[in-house]
MMTF fields as JSON, N, C-alpha, C and O atoms, coordinates in Angstrom:
{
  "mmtfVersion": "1.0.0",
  "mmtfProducer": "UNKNOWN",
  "numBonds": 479,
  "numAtoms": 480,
  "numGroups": 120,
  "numChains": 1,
  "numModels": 1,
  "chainsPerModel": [1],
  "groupsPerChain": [120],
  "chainIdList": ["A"],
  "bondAtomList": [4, 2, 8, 6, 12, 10, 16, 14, 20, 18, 24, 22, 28, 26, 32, 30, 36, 34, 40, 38, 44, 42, 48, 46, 52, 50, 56, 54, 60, 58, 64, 62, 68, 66, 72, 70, 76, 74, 80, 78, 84, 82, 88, 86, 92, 90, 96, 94, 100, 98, 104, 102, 108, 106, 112, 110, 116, 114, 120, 118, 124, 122, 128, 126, 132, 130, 136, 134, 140, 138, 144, 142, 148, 146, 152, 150, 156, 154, 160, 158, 164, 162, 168, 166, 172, 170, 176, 174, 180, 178, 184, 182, 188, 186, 192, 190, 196, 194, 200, 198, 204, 202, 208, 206, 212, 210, 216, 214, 220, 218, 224, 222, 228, 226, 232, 230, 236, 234, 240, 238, 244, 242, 248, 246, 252, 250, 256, 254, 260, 258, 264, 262, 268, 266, 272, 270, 276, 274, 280, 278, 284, 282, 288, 286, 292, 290, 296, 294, 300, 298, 304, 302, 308, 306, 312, 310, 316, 314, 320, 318, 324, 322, 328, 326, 332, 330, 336, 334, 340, 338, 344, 342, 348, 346, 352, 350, 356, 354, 360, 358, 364, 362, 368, 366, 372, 370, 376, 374, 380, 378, 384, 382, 388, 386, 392, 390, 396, 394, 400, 398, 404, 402, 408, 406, 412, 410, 416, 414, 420, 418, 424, 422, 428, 426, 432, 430, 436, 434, 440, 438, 444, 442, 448, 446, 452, 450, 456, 454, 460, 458, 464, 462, 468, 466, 472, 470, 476, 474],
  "bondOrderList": [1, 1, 1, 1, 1, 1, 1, 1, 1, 1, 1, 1, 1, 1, 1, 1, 1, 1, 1, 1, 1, 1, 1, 1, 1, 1, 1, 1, 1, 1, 1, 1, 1, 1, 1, 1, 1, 1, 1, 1, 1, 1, 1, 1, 1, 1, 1, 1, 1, 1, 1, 1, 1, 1, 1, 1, 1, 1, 1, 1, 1, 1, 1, 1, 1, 1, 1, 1, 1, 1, 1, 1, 1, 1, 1, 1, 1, 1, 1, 1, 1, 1, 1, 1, 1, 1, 1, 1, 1, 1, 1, 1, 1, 1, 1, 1, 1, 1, 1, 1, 1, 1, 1, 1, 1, 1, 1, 1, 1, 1, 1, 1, 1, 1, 1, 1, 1, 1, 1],
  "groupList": [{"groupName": "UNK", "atomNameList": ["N", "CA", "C", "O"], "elementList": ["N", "C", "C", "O"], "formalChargeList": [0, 0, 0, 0], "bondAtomList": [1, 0, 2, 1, 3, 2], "bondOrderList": [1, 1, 2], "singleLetterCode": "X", "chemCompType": "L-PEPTIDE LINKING"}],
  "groupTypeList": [0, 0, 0, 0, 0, 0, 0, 0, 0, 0, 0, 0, 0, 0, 0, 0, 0, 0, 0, 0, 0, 0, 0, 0, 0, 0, 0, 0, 0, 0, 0, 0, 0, 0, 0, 0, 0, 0, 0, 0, 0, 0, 0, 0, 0, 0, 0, 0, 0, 0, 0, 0, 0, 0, 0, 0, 0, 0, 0, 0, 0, 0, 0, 0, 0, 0, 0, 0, 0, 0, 0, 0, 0, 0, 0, 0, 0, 0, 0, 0, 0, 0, 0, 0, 0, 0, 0, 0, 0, 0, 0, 0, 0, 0, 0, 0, 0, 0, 0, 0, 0, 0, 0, 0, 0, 0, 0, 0, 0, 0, 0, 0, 0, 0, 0, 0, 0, 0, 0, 0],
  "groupIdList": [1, 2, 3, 4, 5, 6, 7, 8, 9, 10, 11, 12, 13, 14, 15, 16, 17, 18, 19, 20, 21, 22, 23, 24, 25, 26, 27, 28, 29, 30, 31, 32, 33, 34, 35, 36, 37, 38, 39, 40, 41, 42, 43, 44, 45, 46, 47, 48, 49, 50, 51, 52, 53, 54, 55, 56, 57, 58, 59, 60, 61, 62, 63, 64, 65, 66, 67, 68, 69, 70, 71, 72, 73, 74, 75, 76, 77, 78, 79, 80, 81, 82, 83, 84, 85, 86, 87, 88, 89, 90, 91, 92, 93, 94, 95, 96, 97, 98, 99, 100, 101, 102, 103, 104, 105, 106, 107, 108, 109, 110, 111, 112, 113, 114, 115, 116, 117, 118, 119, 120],
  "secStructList": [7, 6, 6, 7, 7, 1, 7, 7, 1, 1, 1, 1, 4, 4, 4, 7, 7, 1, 2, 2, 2, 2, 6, 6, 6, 2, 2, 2, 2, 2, 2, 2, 2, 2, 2, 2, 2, 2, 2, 2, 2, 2, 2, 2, 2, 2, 2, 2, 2, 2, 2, 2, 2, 2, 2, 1, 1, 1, 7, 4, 4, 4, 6, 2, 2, 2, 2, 2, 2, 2, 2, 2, 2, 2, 2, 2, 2, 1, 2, 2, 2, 2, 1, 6, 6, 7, 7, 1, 6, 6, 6, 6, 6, 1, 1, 2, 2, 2, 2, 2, 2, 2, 2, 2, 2, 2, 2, 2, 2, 6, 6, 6, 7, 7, 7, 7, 7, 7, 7, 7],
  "xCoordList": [-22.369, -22.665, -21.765, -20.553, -22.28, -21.673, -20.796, -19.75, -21.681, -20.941, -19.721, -19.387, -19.149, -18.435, -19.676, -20.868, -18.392, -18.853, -19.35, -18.687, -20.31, -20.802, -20.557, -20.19, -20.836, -20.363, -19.009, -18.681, -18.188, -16.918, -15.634, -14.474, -17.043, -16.376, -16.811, -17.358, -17.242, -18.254, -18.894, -20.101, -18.113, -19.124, -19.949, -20.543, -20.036, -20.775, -21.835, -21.95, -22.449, -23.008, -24.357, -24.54, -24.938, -26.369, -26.298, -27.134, -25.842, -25.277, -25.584, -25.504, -25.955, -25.385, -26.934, -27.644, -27.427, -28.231, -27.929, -28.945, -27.545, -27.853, -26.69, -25.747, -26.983, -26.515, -24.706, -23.996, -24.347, -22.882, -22.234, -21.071, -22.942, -22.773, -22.36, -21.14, -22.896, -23.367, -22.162, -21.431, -21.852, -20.929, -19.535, -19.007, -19.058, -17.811, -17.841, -16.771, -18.559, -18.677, -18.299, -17.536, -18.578, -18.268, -16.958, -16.214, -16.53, -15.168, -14.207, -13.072, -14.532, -13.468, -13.742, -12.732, -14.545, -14.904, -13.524, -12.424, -14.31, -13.507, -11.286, -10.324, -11.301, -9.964, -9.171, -8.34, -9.968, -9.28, -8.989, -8.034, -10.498, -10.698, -9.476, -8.923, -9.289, -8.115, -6.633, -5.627, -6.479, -5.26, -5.181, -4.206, -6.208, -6.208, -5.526, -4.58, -6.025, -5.921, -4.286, -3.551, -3.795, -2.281, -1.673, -0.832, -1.972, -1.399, -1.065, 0.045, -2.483, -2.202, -1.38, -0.625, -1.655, -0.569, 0.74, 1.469, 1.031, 2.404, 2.779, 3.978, 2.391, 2.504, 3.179, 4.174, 2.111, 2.281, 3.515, 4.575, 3.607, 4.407, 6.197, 7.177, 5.939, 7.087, 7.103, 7.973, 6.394, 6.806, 7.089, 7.872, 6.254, 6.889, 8.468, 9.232, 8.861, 10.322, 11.147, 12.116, 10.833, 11.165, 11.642, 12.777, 9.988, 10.594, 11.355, 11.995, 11.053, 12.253, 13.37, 13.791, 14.127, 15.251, 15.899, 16.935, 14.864, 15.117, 15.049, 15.426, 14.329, 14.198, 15.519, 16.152, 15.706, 17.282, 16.974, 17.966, 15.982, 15.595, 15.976, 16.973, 14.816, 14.93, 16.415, 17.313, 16.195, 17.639, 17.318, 16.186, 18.595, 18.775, 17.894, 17.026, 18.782, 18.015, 17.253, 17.028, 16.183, 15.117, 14.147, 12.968, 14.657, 13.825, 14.052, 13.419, 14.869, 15.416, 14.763, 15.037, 14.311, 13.716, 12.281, 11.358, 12.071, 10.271, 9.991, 8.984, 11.051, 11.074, 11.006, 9.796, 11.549, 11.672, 10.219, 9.542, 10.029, 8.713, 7.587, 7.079, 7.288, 6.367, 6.412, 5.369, 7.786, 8.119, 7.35, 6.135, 7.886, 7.321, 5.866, 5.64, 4.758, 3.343, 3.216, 2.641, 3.719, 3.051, 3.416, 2.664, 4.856, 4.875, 4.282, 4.448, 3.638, 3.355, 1.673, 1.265, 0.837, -0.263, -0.518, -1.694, 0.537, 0.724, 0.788, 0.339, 1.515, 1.327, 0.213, 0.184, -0.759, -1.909, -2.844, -3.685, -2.558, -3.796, -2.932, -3.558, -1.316, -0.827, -0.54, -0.718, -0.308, 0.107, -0.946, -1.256, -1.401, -2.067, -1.895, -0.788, -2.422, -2.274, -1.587, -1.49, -1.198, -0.303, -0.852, -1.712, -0.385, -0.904, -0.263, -0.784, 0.48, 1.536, 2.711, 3.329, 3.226, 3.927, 5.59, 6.416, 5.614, 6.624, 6.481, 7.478, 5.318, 4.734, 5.847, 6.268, 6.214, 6.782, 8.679, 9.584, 8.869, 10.175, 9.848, 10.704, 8.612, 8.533, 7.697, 6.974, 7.132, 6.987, 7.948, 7.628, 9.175, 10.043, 10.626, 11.002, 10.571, 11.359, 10.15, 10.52, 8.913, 7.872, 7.543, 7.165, 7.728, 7.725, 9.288, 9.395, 10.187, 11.661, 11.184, 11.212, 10.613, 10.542, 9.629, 9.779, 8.627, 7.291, 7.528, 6.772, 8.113, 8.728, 9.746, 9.908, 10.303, 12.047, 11.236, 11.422, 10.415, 9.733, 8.72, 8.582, 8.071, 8.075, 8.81, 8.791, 9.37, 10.394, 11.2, 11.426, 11.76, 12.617, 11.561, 11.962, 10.32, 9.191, 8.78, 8.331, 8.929, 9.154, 9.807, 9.601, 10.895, 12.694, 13.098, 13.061, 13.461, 14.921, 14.587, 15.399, 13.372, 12.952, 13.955, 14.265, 14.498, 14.736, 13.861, 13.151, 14.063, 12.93, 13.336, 14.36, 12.349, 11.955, 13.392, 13.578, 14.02, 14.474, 13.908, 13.515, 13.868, 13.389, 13.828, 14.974, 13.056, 13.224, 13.478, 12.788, 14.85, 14.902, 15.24, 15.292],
  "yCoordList": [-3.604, -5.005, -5.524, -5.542, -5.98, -5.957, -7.637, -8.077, -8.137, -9.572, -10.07, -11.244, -8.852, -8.756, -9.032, -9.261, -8.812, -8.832, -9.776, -10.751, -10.079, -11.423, -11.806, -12.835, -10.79, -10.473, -10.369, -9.319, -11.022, -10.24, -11.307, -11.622, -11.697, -11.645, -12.062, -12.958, -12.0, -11.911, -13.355, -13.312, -14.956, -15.78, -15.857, -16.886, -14.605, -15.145, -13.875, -13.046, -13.688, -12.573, -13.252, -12.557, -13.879, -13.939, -14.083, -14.957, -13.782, -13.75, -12.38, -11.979, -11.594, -9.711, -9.469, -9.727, -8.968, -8.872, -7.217, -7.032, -6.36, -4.728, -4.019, -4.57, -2.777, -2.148, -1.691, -0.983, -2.259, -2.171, -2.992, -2.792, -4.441, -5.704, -5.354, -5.353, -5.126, -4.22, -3.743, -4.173, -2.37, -1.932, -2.015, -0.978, -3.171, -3.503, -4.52, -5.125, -4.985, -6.14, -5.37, -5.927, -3.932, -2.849, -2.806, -3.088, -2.497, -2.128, -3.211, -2.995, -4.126, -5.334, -5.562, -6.167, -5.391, -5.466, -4.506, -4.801, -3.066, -1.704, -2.431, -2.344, -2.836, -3.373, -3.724, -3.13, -5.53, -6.14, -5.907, -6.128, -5.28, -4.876, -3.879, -4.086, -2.766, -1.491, -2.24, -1.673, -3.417, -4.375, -5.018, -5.118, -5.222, -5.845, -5.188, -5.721, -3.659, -2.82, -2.568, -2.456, -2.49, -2.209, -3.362, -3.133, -4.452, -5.661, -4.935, -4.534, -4.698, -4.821, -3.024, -3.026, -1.949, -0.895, -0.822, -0.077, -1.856, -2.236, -3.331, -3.558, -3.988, -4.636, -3.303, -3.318, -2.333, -1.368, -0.749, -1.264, -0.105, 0.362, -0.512, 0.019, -1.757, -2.147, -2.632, -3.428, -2.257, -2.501, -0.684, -0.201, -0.115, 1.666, 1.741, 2.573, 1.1, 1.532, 0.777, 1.408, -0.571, -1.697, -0.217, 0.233, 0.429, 0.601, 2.026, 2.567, 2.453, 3.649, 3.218, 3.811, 2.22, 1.329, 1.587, 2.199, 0.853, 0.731, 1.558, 1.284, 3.03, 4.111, 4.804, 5.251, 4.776, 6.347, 7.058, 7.787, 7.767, 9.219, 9.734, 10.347, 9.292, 9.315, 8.819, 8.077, 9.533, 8.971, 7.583, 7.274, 6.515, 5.532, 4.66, 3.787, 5.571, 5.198, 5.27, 4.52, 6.388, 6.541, 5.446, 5.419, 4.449, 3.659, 2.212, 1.161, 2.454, 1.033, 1.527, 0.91, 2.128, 2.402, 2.614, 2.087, 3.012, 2.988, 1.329, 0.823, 0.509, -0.924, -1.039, -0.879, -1.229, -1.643, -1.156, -1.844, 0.253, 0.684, -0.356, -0.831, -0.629, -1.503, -2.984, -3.612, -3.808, -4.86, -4.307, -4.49, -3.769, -3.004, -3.264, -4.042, -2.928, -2.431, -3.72, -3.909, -4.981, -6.057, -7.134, -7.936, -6.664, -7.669, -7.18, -7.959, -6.012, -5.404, -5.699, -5.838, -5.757, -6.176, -7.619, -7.957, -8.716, -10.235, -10.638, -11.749, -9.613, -10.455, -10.093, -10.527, -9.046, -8.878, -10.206, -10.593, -10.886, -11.561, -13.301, -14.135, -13.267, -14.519, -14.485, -15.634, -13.955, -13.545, -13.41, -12.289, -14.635, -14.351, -13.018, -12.49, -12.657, -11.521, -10.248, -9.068, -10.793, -9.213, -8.19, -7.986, -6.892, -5.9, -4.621, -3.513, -4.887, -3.958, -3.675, -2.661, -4.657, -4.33, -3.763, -3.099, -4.548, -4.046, -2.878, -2.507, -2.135, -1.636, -0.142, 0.335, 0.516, 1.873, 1.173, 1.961, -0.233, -0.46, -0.827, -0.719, -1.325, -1.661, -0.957, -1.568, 0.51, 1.619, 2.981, 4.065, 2.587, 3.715, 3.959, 5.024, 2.439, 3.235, 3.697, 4.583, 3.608, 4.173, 6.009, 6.811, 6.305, 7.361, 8.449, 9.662, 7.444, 7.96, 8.635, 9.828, 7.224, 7.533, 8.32, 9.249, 8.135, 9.294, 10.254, 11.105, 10.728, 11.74, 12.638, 13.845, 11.566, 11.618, 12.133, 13.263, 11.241, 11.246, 12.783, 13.41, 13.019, 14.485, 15.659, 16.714, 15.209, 17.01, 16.797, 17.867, 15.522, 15.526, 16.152, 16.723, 16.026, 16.277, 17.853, 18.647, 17.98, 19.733, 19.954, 21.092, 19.75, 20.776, 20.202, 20.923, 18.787, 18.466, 17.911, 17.407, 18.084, 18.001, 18.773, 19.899, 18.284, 19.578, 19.779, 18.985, 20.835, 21.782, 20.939, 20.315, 21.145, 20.932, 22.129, 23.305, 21.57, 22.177, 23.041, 22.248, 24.075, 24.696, 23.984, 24.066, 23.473, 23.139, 24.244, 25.213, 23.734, 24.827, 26.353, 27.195],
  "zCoordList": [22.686, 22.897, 24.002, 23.788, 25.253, 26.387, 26.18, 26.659, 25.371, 25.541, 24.319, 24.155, 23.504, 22.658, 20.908, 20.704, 20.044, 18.662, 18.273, 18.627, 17.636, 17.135, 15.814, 15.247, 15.528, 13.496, 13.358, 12.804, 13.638, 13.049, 12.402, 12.665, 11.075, 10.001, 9.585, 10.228, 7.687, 6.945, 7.318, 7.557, 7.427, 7.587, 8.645, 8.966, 9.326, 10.55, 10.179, 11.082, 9.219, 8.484, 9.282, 10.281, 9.247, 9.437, 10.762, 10.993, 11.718, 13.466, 13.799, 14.961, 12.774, 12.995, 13.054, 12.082, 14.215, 15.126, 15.304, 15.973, 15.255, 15.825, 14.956, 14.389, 15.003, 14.061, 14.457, 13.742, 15.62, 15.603, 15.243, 14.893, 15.221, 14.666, 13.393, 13.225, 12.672, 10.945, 10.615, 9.722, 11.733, 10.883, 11.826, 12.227, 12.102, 12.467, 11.588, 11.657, 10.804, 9.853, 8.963, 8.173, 8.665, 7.383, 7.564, 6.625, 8.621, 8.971, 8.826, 8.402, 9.091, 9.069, 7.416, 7.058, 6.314, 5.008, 4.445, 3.978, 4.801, 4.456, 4.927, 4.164, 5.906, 6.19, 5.053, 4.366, 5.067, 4.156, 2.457, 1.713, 2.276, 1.412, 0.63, -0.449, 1.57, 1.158, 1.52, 1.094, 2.246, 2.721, 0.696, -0.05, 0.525, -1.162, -2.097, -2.677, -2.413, -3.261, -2.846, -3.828, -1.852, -1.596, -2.293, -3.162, -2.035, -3.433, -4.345, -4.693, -4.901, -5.835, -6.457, -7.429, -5.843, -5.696, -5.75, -6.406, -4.829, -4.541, -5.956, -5.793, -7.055, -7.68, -9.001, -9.726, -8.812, -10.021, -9.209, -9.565, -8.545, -7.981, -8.697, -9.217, -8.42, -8.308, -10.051, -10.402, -10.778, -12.383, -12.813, -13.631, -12.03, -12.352, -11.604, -12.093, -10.713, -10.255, -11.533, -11.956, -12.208, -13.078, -14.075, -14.233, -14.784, -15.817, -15.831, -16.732, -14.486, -13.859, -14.289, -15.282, -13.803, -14.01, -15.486, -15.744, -16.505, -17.476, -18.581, -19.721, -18.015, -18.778, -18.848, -19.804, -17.83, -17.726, -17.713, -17.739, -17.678, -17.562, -16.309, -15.926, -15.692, -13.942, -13.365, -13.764, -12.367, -11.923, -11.485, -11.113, -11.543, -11.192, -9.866, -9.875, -8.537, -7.455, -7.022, -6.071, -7.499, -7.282, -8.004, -7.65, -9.113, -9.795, -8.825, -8.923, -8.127, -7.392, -5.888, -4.858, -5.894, -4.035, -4.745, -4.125, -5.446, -5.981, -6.116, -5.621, -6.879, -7.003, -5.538, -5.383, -4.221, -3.227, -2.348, -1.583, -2.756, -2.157, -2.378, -1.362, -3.187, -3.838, -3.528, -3.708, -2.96, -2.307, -1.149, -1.073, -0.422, 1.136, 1.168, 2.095, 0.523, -0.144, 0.215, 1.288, -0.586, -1.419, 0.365, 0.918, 0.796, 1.738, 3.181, 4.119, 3.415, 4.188, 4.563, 5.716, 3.373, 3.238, 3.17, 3.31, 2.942, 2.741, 3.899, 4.18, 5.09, 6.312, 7.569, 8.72, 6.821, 7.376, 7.105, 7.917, 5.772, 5.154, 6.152, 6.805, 5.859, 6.278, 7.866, 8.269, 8.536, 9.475, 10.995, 11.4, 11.7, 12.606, 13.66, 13.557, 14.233, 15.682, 14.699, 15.035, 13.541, 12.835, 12.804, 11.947, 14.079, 14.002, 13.113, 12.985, 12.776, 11.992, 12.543, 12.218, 13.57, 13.85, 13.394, 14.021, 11.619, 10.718, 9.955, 9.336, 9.858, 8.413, 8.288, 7.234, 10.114, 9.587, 9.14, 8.864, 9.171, 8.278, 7.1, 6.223, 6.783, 5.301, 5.027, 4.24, 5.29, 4.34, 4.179, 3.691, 4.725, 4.845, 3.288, 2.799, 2.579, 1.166, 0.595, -0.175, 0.526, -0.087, 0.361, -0.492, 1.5, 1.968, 1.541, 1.365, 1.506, 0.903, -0.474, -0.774, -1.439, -3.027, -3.244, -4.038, -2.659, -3.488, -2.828, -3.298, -1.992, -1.638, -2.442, -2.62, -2.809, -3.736, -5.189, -5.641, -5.771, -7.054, -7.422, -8.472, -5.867, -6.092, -6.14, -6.774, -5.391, -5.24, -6.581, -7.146, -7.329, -8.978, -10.029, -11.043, -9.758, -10.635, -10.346, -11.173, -9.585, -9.412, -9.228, -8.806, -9.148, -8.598, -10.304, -11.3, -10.279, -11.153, -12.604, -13.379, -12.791, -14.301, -15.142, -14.754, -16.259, -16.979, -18.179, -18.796, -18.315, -19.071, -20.561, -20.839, -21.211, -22.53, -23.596, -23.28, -24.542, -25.222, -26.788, -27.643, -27.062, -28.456, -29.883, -30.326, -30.354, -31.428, -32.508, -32.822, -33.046, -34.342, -33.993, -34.89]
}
């Protein structure tokens, strides 16, 4: 479309005239849409580092950077939705503790588990 997008964004839905129209309207859908679900990810996220915290099992810091990962998530996707022109320009500092922890959370889950003891 030589004269730019016409569709691009759902209220201008009945404007969408050809099929690239269509699906950059999908795409900007598919966006916000998966920008949503990180909310709400980052919400769980940050009650699983909570009850990391409060379990003791896990080690300590790893329940306090899974907590922070999940801040990252929640404020990372908040300034896509609040944030005019925001292209991401923060996202690789506020996904670094998320990439730290689920990182961290795997290798304890296969390396530093300890084994189950024999009963009796």
């Amino acid at each position: 479309n030589a004269t730019g997008l016409f569709c691009s964004s759902p209220g201008e839905i009945e404007t969408c005239t050809n099929a690239d129209d269509v699906a950059m309207l999908f795409l900007w859908i598919h966006k916000y849409g998966y920008l949503l679900a990180l909310i709400f990810f980052g919400l769980s996220m940050t009650a699983f580092g909570g009850i990391i915290v409060k379990w003791g099992v896990l080690p300590l810091p790893l329940g306090f950077t899974i907590l922070v990962a999940g801040l990252g998530y929640i404020a990372d996707s908040l300034k896509f939705f609040l944030q005019d022109g925001y292209n991401g320009e923060a996202t690789p500092i506020l996904m670094l503790p998320a990439f730290i922890s689920e990182f961290w959370l795997t290798g304890w889950l296969l390396i530093g588990t300890p084994q189950p003891t024999k009963c009796g």
